[in-house]
C-alpha positions in Angstrom: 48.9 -29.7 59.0 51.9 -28.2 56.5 53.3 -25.1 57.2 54.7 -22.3 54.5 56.7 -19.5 54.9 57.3 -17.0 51.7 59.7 -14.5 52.4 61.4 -12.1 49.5 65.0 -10.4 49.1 66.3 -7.2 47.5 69.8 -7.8 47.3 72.0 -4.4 46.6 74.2 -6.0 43.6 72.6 -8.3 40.6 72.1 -12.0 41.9 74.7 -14.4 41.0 73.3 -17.5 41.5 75.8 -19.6 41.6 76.5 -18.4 44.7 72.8 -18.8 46.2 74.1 -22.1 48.0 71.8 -22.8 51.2 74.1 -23.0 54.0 71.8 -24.8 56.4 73.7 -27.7 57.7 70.5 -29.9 57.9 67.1 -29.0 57.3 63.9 -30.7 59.0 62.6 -34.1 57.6 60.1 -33.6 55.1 60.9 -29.9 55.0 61.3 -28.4 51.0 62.8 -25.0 49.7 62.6 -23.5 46.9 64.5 -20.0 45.6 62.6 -18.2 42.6 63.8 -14.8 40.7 62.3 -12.1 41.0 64.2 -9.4 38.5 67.8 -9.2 38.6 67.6 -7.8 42.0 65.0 -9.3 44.1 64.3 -13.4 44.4 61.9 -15.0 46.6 61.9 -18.0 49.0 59.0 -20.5 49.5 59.1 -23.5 52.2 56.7 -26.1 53.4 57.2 -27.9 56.7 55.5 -30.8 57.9 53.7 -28.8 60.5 53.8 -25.8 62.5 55.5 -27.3 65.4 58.5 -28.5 63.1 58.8 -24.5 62.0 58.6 -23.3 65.6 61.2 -25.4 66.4 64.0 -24.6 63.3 63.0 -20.9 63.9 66.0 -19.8 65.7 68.1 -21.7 63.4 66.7 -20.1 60.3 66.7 -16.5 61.7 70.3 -17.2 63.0 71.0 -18.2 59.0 69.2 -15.1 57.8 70.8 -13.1 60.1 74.3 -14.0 58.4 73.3 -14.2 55.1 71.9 -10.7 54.7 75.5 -9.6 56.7 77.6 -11.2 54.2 75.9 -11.2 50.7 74.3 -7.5 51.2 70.7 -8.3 51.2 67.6 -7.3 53.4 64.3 -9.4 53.6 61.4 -7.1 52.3 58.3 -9.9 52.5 57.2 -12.5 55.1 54.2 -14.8 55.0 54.0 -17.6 57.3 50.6 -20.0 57.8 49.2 -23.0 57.8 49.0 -24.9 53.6 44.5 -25.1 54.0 44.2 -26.4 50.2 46.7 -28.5 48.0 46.2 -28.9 44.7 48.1 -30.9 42.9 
């Protein structure tokens, strides 16, 4: 079963987002991103993963990236939702 997580950012300056470059070095197969604004401050983050297992298993990555991010471009995560995708509509 896919997997989502939904996170959100306040960052302290305005966004610049050409400098919003993932610096992942390789996500999981089948895994998809995608960064949304918010306002000029605040943007959002929503993922799918193939399954719960794959997310478990890139968690330490992904807090270890988040970790350094907020460090470096000022930011603090102020929303988390992680669970399992029940209903897809496409």
């Amino acid at each position: 079963m896919a997997y989502a997580v939904m996170t959100a950012w306040k960052h302290k300056n305005p966004i610049d987002w050409k400098n919003m470059v993932p610096e992942i070095d390789k996500m999981p197969e089948g895994t998809t991103i995608q960064w949304f604004a918010i306002d000029e401050y605040n943007h959002g983050s929503f993922a799918t993963y193939t399954s719960k297992e794959v997310y478990d298993d890139f968690k330490a990555e992904l807090d270890a990236y988040r970790e350094k991010v907020s460090s470096s471009m000022d930011l603090e995560k102020t929303f988390d939702a992680v669970g399992p995708i029940n209903v897809d509509v496409s």
